[in-house]
N, C-alpha and C positions, 0 to 999 in steps of 0.2 A: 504494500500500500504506500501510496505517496503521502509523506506526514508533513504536513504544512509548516514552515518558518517557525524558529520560537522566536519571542520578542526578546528584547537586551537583557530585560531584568528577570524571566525564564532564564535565560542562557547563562544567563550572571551565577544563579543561584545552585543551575545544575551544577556549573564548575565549581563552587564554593563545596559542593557536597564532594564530588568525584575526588577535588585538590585539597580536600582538608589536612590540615596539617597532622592532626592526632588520627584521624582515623581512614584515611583516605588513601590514594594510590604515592609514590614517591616518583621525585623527579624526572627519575630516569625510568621508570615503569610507561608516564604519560607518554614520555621521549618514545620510547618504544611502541605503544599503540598507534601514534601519531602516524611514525615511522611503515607500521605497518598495513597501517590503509589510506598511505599516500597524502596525506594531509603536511601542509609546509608550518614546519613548527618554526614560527617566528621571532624566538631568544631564551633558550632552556636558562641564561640567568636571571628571567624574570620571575617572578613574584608566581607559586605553580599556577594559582586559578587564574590570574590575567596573563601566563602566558599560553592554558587551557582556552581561557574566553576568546584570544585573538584567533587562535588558531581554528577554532569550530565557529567562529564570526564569517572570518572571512571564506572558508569551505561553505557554508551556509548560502550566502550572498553568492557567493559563484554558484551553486546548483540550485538556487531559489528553491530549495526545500531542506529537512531537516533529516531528511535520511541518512546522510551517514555519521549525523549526531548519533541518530539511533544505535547505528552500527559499532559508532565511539563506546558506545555505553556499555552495549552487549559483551564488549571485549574486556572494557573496564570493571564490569560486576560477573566474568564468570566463575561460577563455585568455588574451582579448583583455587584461585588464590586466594580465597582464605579458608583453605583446609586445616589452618593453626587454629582459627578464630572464627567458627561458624558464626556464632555472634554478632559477631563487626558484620557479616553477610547480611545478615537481617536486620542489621539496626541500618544500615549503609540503605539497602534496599528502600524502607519505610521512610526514609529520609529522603533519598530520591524520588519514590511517588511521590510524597507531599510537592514538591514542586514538581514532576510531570502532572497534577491536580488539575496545575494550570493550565494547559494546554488539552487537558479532557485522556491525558494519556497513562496506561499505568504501567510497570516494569512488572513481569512475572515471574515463578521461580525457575519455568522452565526456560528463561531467557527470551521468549518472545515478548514482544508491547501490545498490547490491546487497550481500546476505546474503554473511557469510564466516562462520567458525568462532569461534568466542567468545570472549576469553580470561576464565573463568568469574568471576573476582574480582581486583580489584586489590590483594588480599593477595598472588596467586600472583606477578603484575608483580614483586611488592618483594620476595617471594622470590627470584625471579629475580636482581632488581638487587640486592639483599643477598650471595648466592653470589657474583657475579659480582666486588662488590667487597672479600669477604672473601678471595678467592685474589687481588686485584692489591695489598690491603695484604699479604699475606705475600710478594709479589712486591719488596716497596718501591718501588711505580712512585711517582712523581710526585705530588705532590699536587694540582696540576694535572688530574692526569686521572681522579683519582679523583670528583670534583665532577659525571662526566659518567655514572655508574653511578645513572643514575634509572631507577624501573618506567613513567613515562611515553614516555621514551627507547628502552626495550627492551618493550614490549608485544607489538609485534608480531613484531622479532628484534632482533638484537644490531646489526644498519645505522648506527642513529642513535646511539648512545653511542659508536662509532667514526668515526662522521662529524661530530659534533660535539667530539669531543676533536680532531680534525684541525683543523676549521677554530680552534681556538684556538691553536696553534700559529701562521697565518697572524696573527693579534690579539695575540700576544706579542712579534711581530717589528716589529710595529707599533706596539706600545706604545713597543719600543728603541727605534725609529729616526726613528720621525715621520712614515713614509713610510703612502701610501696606495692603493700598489699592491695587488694580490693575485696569487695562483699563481706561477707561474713571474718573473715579470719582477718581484713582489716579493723571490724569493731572491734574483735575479741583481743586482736594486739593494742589496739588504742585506748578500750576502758577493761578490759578483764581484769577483777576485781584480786587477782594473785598477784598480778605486776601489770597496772595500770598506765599508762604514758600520761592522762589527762584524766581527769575529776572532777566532776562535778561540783565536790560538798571536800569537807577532811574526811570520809567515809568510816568513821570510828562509830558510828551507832547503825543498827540495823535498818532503822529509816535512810540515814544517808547511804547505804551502800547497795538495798531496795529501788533509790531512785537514780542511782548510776543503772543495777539492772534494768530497768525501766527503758531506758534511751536506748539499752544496748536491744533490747527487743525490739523496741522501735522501729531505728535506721535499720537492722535486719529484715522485718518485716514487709517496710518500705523497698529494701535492694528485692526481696525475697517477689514482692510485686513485680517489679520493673523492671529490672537488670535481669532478672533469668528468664522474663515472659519472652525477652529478645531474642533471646537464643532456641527456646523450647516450642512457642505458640505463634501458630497465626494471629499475625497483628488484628486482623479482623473478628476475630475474637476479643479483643480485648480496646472496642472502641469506649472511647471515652467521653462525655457529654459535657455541655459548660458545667453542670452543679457536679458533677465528679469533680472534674479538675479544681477548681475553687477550692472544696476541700480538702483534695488531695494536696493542693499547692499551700494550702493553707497549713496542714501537717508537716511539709516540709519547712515552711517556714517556722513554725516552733520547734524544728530541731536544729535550722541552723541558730536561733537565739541560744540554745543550748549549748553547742557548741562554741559557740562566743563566749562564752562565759565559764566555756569548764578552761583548767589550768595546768600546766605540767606538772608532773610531783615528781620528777627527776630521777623517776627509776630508767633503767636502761633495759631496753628491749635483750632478752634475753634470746643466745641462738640456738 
């Protein structure tokens, strides 16, 4: 099928997802795809996504269609390179439909694209994400988690602004602590109550040590949500509506105050 032009701020967004810096393809991965469906890559020492966006700009404009975007893509998300990291697959994946949304297009597992329903403008996206974060400012969630109330985020639904406010939670534990765990075995190194990195309370009575478990059930519970539904479940399963999000985002926000507040007690991570 012939897929029509995406517009600049589509094409923009695709790149940002494909060239992300943490989770995306590396420099000399794109070089190589580029490479090998003849697409002129026009300065591997740019910036990955603006030298992604040039390069499938101008292939674009010369075949007035958006088909071997498609093809870029196909080659960019197949399976095999991330056999390390299914995960990254599916989180990569759902982050890409949200913006093919735009354009009424979706990526499958089987590598094909097929037609979904449109989201008509990405005025309505920021609509969206503007409501969204005008009721979590009257909330006074976090400011923290307010950063994550994008129309690129919420195009498709409200998944990725709560699954990205999650995973920042795991990135602020890690900023305290040094540690380079994730999920569960990062709480259990940063508050476990045998050699603690951070603290709530001075945990000498049963109530304070009660409410350090508490948090640690929490942000588990919360990764235990989000971070494994990625790797294990269809996203479609697990859509999420504005009064979810709200207080789901509203739950992350009272752990990152938590977090803010707890303190190192200067034990050393044991190996």
């Amino acid at each position: 099928m012939r897929v029509e032009p995406f517009d600049s701020n589509t094409l923009q967004a695709i790149c940002k997802v494909i060239a992300d810096t943490r989770e995306g393809l590396t420099g000399f991965q794109i070089g190589e795809i580029l490479y090998k469906l003849n697409i002129d890559d026009p300065d591997p020492s740019m910036t990955k996504w603006k030298r992604l966006y040039s390069a499938l700009k101008t292939k674009q404009d010369r075949d007035r269609c958006a088909n071997n975007i498609i093809l870029f893509l196909k080659e960019a998300m197949q399976p095999v390179r991330y056999i390390d990291n299914p995960g990254n697959f599916k989180y990569q994946k759902d982050r890409l439909n949200s913006v093919l949304a735009f354009a009424g297009l979706k990526f499958n597992d089987d590598g094909n694209v097929s037609k979904v329903s449109k989201v008509n403008t990405i005025d309505e996206a920021q609509l969206r994400a503007n409501k969204l974060k005008k009721i979590l400012i009257d909330r006074k969630v976090h400011s923290d988690v307010l950063k994550f109330c994008k129309a690129e985020l919420i195009a498709d639904n409200y998944f990725h602004a709560v699954f990205e406010a999650t995973k920042s939670v795991a990135d602020k534990i890690r900023d305290k602590t040094g540690l380079t765990d994730d999920g569960a075995s990062l709480v259990d190194s940063a508050f476990g109550l045998k050699n603690p990195l951070l603290a709530l309370n001075k945990l000498q009575t049963e109530t304070e040590q009660s409410e350090q478990k508490g948090l640690i059930n929490l942000i588990k519970g919360i990764f235990g949500i989000f971070r494994n539904t990625t790797a294990h479940a269809p996203k479609i399963k697990w859509s999420i509506d504005e009064q979810d999000a709200l207080d789901l985002l509203t739950m992350v926000s009272y752990i990152h105050r938590q977090l803010d507040k707890a303190v190192p007690t200067g034990n050393k991570l044991t190996q």
